[in-house]
C-alpha positions in Angstrom: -14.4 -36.9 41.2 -11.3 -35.1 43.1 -12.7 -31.6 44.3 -10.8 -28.3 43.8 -11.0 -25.5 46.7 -12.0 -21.9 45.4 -8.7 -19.9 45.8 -9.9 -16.3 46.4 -8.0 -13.1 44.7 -9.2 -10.0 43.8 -11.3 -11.5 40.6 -13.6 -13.3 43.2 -14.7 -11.1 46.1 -15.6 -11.9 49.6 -18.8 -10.5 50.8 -19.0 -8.2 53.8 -20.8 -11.4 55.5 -18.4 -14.0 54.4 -16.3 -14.1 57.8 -19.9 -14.7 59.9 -20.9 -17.1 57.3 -16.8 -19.2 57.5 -18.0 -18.8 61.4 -21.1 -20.6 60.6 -19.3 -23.5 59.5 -19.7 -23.3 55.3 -19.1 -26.5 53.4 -18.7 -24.9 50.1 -19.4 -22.0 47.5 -19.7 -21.1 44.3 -18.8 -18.2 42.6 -21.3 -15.8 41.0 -21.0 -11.8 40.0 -17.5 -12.8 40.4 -18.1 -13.2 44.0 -18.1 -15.9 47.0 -21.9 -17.4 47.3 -22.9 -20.1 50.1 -24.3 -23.2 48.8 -24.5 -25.3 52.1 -23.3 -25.9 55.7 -24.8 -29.4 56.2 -25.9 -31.1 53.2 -28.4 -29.8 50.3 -30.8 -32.1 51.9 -31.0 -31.5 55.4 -31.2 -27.9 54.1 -34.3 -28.6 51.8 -36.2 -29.9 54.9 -35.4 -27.4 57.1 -35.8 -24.6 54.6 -39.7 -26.0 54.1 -40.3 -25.9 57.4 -38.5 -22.9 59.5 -36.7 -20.3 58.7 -33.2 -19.6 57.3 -30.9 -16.6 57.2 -28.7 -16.1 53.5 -26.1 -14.2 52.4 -27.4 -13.8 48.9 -24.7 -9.9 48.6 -23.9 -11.6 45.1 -26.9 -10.5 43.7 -25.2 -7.2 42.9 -27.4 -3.6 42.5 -26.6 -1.7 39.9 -28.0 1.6 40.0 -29.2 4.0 37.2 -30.0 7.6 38.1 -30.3 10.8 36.0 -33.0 12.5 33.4 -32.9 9.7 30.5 -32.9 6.9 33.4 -36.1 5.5 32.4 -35.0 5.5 28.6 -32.4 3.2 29.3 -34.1 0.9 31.9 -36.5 0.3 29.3 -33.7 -0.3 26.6 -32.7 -3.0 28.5 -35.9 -4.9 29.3 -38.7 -5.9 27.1 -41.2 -5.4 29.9 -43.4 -2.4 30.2 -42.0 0.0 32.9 -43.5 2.8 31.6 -46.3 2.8 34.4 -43.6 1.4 37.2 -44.3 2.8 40.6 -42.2 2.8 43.8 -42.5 0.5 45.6 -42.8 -2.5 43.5 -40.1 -4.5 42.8 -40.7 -5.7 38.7 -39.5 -9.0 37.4 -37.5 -8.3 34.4 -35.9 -10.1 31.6 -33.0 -8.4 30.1 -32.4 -8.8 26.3 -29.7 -8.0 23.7 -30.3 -6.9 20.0 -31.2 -10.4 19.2 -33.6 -11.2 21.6 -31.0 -12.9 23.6 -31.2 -13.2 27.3 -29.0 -11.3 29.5 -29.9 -11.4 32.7 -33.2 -11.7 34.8 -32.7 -8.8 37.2 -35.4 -7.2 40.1 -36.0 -3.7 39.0 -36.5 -1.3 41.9 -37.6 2.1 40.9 -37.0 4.4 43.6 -37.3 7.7 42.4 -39.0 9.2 39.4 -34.9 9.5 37.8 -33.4 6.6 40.0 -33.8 3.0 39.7 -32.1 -0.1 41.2 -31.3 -3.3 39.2 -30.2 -5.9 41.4 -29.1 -8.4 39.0 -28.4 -12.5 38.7 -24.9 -13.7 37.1 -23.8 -11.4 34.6 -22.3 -8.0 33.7 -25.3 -6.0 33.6 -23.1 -2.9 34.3 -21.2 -3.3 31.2 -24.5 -3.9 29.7 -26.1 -0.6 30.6 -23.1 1.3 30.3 -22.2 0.4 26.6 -26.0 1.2 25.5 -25.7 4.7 27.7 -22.5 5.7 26.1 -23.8 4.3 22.4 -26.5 6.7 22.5 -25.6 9.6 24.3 -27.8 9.8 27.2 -28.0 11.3 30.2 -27.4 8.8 33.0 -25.1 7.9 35.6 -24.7 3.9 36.3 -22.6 2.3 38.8 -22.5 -0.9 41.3 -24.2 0.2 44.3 -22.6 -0.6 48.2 -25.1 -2.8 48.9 -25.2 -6.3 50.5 -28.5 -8.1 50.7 -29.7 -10.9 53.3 -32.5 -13.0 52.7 -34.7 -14.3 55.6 -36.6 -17.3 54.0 -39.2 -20.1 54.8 -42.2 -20.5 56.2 -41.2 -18.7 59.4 -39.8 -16.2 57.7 -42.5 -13.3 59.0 -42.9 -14.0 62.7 -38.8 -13.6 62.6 -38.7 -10.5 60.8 -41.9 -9.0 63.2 -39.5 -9.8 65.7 -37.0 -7.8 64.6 -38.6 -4.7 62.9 -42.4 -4.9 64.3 -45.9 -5.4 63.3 -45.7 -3.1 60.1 -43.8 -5.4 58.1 -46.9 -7.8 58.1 -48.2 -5.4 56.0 -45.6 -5.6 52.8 -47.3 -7.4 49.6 -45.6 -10.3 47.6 -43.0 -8.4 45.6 -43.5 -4.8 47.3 -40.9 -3.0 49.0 -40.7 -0.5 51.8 -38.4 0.9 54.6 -38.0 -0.5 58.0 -36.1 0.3 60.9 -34.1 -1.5 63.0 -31.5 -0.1 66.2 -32.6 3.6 64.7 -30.9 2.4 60.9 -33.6 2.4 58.1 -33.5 -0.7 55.6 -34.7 -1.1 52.2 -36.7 -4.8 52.2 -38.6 -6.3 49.9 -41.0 -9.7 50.1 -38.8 -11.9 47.7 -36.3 -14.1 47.9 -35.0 -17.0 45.9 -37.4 -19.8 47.1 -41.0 -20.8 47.2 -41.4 -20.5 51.0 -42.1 -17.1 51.3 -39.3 -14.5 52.6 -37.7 -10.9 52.5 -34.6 -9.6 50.8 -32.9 -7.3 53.0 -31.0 -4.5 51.8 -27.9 -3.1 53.6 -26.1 0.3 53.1 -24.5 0.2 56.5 -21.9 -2.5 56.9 -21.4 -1.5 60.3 -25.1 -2.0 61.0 -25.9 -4.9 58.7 -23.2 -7.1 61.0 -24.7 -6.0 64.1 -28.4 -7.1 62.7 -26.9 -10.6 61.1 -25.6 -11.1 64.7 -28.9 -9.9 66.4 -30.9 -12.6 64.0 -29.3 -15.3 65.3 -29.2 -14.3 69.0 -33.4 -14.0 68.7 -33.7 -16.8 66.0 -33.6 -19.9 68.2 -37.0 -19.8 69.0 -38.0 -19.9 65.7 -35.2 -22.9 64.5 -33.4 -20.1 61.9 -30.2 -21.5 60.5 -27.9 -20.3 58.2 -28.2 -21.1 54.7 -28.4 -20.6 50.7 -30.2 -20.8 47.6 -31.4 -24.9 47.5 -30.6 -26.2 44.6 -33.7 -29.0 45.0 -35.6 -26.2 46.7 -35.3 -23.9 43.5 -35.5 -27.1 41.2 -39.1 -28.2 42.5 -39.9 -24.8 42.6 -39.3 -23.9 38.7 -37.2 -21.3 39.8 -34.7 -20.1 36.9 -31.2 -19.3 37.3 -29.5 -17.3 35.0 -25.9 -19.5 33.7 -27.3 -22.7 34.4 -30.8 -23.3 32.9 -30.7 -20.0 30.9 -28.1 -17.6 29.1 -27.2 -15.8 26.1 -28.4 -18.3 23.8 -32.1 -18.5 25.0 -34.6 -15.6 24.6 -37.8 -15.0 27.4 -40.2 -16.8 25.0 -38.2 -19.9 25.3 -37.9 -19.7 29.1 -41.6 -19.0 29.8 -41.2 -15.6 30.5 -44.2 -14.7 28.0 -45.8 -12.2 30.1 -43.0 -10.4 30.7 -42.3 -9.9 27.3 -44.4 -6.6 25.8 -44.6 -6.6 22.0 -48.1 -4.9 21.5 -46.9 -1.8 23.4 -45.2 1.5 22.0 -42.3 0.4 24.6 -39.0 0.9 22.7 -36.2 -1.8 24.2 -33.6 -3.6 21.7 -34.4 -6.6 20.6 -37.9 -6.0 20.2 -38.0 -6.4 16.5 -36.2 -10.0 16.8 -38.8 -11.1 19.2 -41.3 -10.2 17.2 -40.5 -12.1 14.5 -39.6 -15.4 16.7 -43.0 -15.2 18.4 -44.7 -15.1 14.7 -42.4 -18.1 13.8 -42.7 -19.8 16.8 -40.0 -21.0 19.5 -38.1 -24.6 18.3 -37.5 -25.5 22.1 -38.6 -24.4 25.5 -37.4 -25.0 29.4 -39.5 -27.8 30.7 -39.6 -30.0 33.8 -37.8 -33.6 33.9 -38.2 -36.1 36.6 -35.6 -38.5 36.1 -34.9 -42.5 37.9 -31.8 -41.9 39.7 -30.9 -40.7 43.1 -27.7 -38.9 42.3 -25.9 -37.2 39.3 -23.5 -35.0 38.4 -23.6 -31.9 35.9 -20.1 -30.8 35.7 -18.8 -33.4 32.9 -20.1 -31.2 30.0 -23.6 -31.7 28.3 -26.3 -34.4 29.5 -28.7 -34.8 26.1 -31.8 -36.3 26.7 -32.6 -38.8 23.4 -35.6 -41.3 22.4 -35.0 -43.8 19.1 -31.9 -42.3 18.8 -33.4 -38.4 18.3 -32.0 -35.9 20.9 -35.0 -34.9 22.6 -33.1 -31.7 24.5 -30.2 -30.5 27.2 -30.5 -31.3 30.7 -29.6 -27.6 32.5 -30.1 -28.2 36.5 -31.1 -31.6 38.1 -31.0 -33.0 42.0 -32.2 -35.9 44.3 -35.6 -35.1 45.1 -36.4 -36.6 48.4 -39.8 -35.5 47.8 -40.6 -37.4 44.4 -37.6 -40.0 45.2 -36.3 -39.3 42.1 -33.7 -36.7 40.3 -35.1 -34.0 39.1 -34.4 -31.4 36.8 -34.8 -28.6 34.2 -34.2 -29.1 30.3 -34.4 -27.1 27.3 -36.6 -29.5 25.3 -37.0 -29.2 21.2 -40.8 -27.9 21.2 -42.4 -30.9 19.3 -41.3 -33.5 22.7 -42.2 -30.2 24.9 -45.4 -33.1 26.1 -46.5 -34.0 29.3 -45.4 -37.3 30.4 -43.2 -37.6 27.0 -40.4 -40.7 28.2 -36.6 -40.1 27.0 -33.6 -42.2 28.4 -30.5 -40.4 29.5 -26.7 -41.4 30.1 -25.5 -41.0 33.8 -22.6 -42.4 35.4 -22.1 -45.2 32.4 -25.8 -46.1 32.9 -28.5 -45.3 30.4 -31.8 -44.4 33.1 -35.3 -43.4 31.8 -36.9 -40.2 33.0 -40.0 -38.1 31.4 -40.7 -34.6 30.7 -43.2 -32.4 33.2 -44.4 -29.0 33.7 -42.4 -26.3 35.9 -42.9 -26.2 38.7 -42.7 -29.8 39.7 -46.0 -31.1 41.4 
């Protein structure tokens, strides 16, 4: 298939990293919050090794922070997410599915409250902005919402920690799985969190400071050596393996939480007020028709980008296929589908049509084990 280069205007943005990343030698992006996001420098593969066992350096500034201050701030946090944050703390960075009046997915953000009337939503691939601004305006409240200056960096893999203590000291050995605190680094204090985009453990740095935030990009990789940190960006078999969820690809619109697993998240039983809450009640008493489950597919390459992939058995469509890649771990494609709930079974065999060629694969559990 004859690729197309990305030509940038004002609708896509640069990041404030995107010349040191071009420096790094980027092989391509993709575009996301209407921005320029890495996807590799080598090859997804060499990436997915080195990711599992080093350390990497990302440029993940598309994950855009929109941020909510003012005296009915919490009102309209919890509007927009059908998880509990009436007890939400500083500190803790909260998981949250976004809904519409439907039920209907809109985004799966990080919440960050900072402040008792301030709060952070640093959002996946969507206009949450709009989002909040429509439902502040609709009902009057008192709020004041805009996209924050913020670019993040994401320090991930296995080596991930003894890179960071390097940098800003022993202390951060003390930040908890999705916990967030302030560090400093060259007398410049950063927001970071433990989290990050992959399953090998990491931090999300947060950057107010361009000025600063090139300096420490350029300090990480004059240290890093020692540790093998390269750049790099979300892995798309990384993330796959992992069960990890991305908004626009295996979920959107059209899905609600209870279809995407995100059960927990969802509060029904509380006295939370959010929209959509009514819907979901009445699909969880009905029951979800399909649900985002695991594939493992016979294959070693394929392509999503020439429209749906339908996985079928005796002639039945089974389900979509949403995100798939070569697995060099399972030697096999891999792959994420939303699957009709009676063939959501362990083990269940479909056949699917790639390339011309009809291959047989079999449904699994997320993650992929």
């Amino acid at each position: 298939m004859k690729k197309f280069p990305i030509a940038k205007s004002r609708r896509i943005r640069s990041t404030s990293f995107s010349k040191r990343v071009e420096s790094h030698g980027v092989k391509a992006y993709t575009v996301y919050n209407h921005m320029l996001l890495p996807t590799f420098f080598t090859s997804l593969e060499e990436e997915y090794h080195h990711l599992k066992q080093h350390v990497q350096l990302w440029d993940v500034s598309v994950q855009r922070e929109i941020e909510i201050s003012g005296s009915d701030s919490s009102e309209l946090v919890q509007l927009m997410t059908c998880r509990d944050l009436s007890n939400a703390k500083p500190g803790i960075c909260y998981y949250a599915p976004l809904v519409d009046l439907y039920g209907g997915l809109i985004n799966d953000p990080l919440i960050y409250k900072l402040e008792t009337n301030k709060w952070r939503v640093c959002i996946a691939d969507s206009d949450v902005l709009l989002f909040a601004k429509g439902i502040a305006e609709s009902r009057s409240l008192n709020v004041k919402i805009f996209e924050a200056k913020i670019d993040i960096l994401a320090v991930q893999g296995p080596k991930s920690l003894k890179l960071m203590k390097k940098v800003f000291g022993e202390k951060i050995s003390d930040l908890k799985f999705f916990r967030f605190d302030f560090f400093e680094f060259n007398n410049i204090k950063y927001l970071i969190s433990r989290s990050g985009y992959s399953k090998q453990g990491g931090y999300e740095i947060h950057i107010e400071n361009l000025e600063a935030g090139l300096d420490l990009y350029d300090h990480f990789f004059k240290i890093g050596s020692e540790f093998n940190l390269k750049p790099g960006a979300p892995n798309l078999i990384e993330r796959i393996e992992g069960g990890l969820l991305s908004y626009g690809n295996d979920m959107d619109i059209g899905d609600n939480p209870l279809e995407c697993g995100f059960d927990k998240y969802v509060n029904l039983e509380s006295n939370i007020v959010f929209l959509g809450k009514e819907n979901l009640i009445r699909i969880k008493k009905e029951g979800i028709k399909k649900k985002l489950m695991g594939v493992k597919i016979e294959g070693k390459s394929i392509s999503l980008t020439e429209g749906k992939l339908m996985l079928n058995s005796n002639n039945q469509e089974l389900g979509e296929l949403r995100s798939a890649a070569y697995s060099p771990k399972f030697n096999k494609i891999v792959g994420i589908a939303m699957v009709k709930k009676d063939f959501c079974k362990i083990n269940e065999k479909f056949q699917i049509k790639l390339d011309n060629s009809i291959v047989s694969g079999e449904i699994c559990n997320l993650p992929i084990i």
